[in-house]
N, C-alpha and C positions, 0 to 999 in steps of 0.2 A: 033368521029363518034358515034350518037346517039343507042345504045344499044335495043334490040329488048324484050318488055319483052316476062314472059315467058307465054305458054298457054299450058293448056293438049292438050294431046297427045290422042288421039281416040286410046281407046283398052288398054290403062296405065293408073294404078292411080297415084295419087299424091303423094305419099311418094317417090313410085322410080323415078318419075320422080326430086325427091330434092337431090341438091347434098349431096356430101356421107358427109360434118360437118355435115350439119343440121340434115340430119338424123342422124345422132349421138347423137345432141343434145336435139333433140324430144324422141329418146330411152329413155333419162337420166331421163328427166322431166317426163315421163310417169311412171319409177320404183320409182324416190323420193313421186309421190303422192301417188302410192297405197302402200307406206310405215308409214307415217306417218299420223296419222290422221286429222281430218280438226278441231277440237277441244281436244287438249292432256290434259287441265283440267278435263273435262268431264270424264277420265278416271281414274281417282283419285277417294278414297274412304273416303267417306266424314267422320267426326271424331267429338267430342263431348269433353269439355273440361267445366270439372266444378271447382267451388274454395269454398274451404269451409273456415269460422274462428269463434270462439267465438260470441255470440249475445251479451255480456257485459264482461267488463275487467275494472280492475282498471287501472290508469293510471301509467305509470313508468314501470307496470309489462311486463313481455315475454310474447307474445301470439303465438301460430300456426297457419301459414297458411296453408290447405291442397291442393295439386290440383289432379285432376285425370282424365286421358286421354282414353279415349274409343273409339274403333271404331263404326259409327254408323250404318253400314248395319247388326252387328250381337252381340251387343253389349261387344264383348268382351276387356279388356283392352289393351292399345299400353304399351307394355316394351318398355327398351332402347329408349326413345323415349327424347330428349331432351327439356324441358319446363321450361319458365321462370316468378319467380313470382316478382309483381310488385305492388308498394304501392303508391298511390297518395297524393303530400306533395306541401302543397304551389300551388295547381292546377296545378302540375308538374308530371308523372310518373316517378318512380325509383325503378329500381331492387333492390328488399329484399335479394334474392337467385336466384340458377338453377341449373338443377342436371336430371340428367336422369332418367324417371323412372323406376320405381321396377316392380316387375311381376306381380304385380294390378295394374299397371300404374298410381303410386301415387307418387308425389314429395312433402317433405316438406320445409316451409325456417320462422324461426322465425323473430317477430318485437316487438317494445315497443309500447305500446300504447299510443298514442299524447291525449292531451286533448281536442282537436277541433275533431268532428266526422269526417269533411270532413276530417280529416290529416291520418284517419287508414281506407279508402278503398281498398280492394285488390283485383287484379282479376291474372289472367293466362294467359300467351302466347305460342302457340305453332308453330311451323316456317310451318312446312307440311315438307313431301317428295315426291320423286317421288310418292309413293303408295297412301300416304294420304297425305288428305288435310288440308293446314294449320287455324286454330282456336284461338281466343280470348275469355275466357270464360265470363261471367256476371261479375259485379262487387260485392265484398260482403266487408260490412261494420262492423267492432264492435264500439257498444257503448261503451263510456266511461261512467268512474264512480270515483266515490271516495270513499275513506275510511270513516266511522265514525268513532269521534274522543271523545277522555274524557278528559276534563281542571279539573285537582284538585288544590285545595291551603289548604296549611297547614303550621302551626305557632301558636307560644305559641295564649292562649287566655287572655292573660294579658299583659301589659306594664306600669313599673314604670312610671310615668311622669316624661320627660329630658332624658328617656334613650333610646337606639337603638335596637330595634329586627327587625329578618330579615322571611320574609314571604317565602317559597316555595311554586311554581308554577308546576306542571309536568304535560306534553300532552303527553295520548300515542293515536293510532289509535285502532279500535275495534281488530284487529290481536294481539294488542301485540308491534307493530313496534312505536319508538320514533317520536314524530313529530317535525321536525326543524321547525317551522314556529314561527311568528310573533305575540301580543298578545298585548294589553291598560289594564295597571291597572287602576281600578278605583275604587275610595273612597268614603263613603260614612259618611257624620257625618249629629246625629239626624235627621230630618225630611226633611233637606235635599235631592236634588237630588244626582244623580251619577256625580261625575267629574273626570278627568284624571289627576291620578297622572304621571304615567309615561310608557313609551312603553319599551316592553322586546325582546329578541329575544333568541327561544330557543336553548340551544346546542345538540349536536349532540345526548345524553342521553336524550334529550326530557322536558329539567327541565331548570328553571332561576329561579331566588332570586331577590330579593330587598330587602333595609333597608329600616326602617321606624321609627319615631318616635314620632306619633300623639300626642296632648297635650288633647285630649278630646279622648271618646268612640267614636270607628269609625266601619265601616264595609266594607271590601275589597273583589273584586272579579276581575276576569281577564277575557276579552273579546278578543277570538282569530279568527282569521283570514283566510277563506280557505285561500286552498294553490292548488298544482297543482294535488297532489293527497287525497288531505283530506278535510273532511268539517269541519267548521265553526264550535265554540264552545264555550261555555260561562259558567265557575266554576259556582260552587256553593257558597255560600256567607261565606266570613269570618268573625268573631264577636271579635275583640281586644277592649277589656276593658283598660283604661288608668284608671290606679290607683295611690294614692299619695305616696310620700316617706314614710312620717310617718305617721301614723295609725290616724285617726279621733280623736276627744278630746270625751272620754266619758261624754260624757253631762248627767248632774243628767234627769232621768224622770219627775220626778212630777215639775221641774224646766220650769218657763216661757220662751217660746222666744219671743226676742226681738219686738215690735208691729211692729214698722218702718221695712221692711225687702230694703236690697241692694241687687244690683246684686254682684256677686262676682267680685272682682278685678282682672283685668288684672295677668297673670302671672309673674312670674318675671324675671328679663333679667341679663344677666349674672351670672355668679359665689359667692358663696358666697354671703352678704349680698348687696355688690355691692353700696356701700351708695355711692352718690353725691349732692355733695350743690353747688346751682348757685345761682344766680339774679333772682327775679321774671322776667318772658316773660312778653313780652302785652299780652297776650290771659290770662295769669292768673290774671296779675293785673286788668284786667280788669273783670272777672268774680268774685274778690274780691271787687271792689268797691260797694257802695249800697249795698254788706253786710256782710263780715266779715270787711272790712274797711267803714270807710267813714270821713267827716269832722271831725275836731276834735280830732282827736286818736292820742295818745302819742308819736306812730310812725307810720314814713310814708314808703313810697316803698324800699327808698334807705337802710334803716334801717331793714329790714328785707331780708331773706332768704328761699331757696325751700330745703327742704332736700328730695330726692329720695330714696327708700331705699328696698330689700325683706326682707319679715317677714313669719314668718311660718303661715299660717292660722289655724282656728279651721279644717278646713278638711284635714287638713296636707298636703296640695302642699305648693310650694313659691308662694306668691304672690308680686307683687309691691306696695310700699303705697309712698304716701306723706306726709309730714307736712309743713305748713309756720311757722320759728321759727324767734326770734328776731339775728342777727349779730353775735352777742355778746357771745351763746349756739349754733349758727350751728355746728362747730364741735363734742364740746363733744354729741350734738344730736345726730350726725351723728354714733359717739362712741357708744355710749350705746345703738344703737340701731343692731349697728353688730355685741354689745356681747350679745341682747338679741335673735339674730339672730342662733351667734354661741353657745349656751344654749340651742336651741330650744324650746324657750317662744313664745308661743302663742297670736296672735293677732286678735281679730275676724272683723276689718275692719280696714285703716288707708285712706280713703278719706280729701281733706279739707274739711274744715266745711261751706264753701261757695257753698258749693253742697246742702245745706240743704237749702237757700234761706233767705231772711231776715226777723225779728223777730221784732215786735213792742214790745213784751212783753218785751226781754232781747236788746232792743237798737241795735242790731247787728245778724250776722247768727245765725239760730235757734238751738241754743247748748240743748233745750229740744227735738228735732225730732234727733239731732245726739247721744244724748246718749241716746234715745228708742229706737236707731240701733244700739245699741255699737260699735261705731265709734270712734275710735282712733283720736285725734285732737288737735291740740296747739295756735296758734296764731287767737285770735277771739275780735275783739273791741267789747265790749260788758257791758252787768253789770251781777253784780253777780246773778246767778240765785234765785229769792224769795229775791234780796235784789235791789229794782229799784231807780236806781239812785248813786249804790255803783259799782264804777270801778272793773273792773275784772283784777285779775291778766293775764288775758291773753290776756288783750289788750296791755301788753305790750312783747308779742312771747318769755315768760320767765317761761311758766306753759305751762304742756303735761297732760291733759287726757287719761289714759290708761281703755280701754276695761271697759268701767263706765257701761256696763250695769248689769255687774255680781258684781260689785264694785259703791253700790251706795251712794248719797251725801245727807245729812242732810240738807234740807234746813228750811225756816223759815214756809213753808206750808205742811212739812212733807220729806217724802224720795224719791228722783227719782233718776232713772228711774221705779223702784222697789224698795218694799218692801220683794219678799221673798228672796232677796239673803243678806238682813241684817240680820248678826250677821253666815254667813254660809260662807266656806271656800272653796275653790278647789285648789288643789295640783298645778293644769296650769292657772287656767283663775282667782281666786278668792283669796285677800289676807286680814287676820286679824289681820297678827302680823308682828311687825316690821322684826321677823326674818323668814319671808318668802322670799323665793329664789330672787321675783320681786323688792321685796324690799331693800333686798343685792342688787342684783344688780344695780338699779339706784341709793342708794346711794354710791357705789364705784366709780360709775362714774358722781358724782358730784347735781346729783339732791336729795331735798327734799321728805322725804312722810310727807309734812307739816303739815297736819290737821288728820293722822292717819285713822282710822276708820269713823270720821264725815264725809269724802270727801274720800273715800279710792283709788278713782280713779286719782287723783290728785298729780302730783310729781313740784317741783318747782326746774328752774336751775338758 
């Protein structure tokens, strides 16, 4: 049966006329709105939240973050108020700390300082409560920075020649603090640029070493490397002098040198006099042909030998010499030349004499430009000097020229290389009498001082 609705009643309102739920339920809804209000934010007291930190910091180091919570209708501080601080890393937020505040409504929470600026921003969070309202404070950034830093190097300022000293390196930062980092030695000989010798890496005291054993005067410094908290550094220069074993040959003053000047010879390689005799190469027999050899000559390649040998120089390092001698004297050359070695007899060049090019005057290498150089030399096809057309004893690699410029030879057009060193002696480099040391010596080991004083340079084996 279709139901009648309802309609007022003439002379009743509408509440009494609703059954007794409803009016129940319209009571209810009428006490919940005039209880709660239509906006419960709005009733919240809004708040203020600032974050403070360093404007610059070194990197590695602790820094403070501050925050501080205030209310903002009377500015005074929220205590107890729980706030969280937060550091942006990787373009990520993450809690440093959090901690209730104090009775200035201040919370602290440290961090290290990253070396990327965007990795040390920091700002505040505060949740709100009923009373106050919750806040994010600004973000606040420290710069980073680094330490300046000082690269020293220190080490004798001399070095024997052949022997090892070791250089120290020490980095500290302007504080005082060691720097572990990374560093390029590099060297520096004459005129020379800068080149790498080797890279270092400091230990934890801030310092590393190297040996070294330069054969010439160099100059060393060390180029180091920021890092994550330190800048970049570059020593100041170090000045190692390479000096010889034995002490230079006092050379007379008023005494000529030689016109012909050489460069100095190669150093010398291994121990001791280190002599060896091979077979001429092709590279030397061939810078022998056309002119210390050529057609004609008493002997040929097969017949002769290279002796390699160190000898003491007038500057007093080792150096390396050669000679080409005949088969038949390569050893005892070889001999007498490592007890003139182990004597410490002075040699002031031992080139072959085919470095001096060839000689129309004397038929073969130019034995007058090698002994205006005092050039130590043996096997040369040649004719006697001032005698043209008279075979040379040393076209057959059985006669050694020694250091002829201070030791000179009587020939038919007077004396060369020089005259003032006729009839004048030196203790190392110069001899006038059979019993001078040079003299003992090569005739103990089987060579001639044939022609004495006329040729004094001249030994024959």
């Amino acid at each position: 049966m279709a139901r009648t609705p309802l309609r007022p009643v003439a002379g009743r309102s509408l509440v009494r006329a609703l059954p007794v739920p409803l009016l129940t339920l319209a009571v209810l809804l009428a006490v919940v709105l005039a209880v709660v209000p239509a906006n419960p934010a709005s009733a919240a007291v809004a708040t203020t939240l600032e974050v403070a930190v360093p404007a610059r910091a070194v990197v590695d180091t602790e820094v403070t973050a501050r925050a501080v919570l205030l209310r903002q209708d009377t500015g005074e501080p929220v205590a107890d108020a729980q706030v969280r601080l937060e550091r942006r890393s990787g373009g990520q937020w993450s809690r440093i700390g959090a901690g209730r505040t104090d009775g200035q409504g201040v919370v602290t929470a440290t961090f290290r300082v990253e070396p990327a600026a965007a990795d040390n921003a920091v700002r505040a969070v505060y949740a709100g409560s009923a009373e106050l309202s919750p806040v994010t404070s600004e973000v606040a950034t420290v710069r980073p920075r680094v330490r300046t830093t000082r690269l020293t190097v220190s080490g004798p300022a001399k070095v024997v020649d052949e022997k090892v000293v070791r250089l120290t390196f020490r980095w500290r930062a302007g504080n005082g603090d060691p720097v572990p980092g990374r560093a390029v030695v590099q060297v520096r000989q004459g005129k020379a640029g800068w080149k790498r010798h080797e890279r270092i890496t400091f230990a934890a005291d801030g310092t590393a070493s190297v040996r070294v054993a330069p054969r010439v005067d160099t100059r060393w410094r060390a180029v180091g490397k920021a890092g994550r908290w330190w800048a970049g550094d570059t020593s100041p220069v170090h000045r190692l002098d390479n000096v010889p074993p034995l002490s230079p040959v006092r050379y007379p003053k008023a005494a000529p040198k030689p016109r012909v000047k050489l460069p100095s010879q190669k150093r010398a390689v291994g121990s001791g006099a280190n002599a060896r005799v091979s077979r001429l190469s092709g590279k030397v027999w061939r810078s022998m042909k056309g002119r210390s050899w050529h057609r004609g000559c008493p002997v040929g390649r097969g017949k002769l030998r290279l002796v390699q040998v160190n000898y003491w120089g007038y500057d007093g390092y080792r150096h390396r010499g050669e000679l080409v001698v005949n088969a038949a004297i390569a050893g005892k050359t070889a001999g007498v030349f490592t007890a003139l070695y182990r004597d410490q007899r002075r040699i002031r060049a031992m080139y072959r004499v085919d470095r001096f090019g060839w000689s129309k005057r004397v038929r073969g290498a130019d034995d007058y430009r090698s002994m205006a150089a005092g050039n130590t030399s043996a096997f040369n096809c040649r004719d006697v000097v001032g005698r043209p057309g008279v075979r040379s004893p040393h076209s057959y690699g059985r006669a050694i020229d020694i250091n002829p410029w201070e030791n000179p030879y009587r020939a038919s057009h007077g004396w060369v290389p020089n005259q003032w060193w006729v009839g004048r002696s030196h203790p190392d480099l110069a001899w006038r009498s059979s019993s001078h040391p040079m003299v003992l010596l090569m005739r103990s080991h089987g060579f001639r001082w044939t022609y004495g004083t006329g040729d004094a340079h001249h030994f024959d084996g």
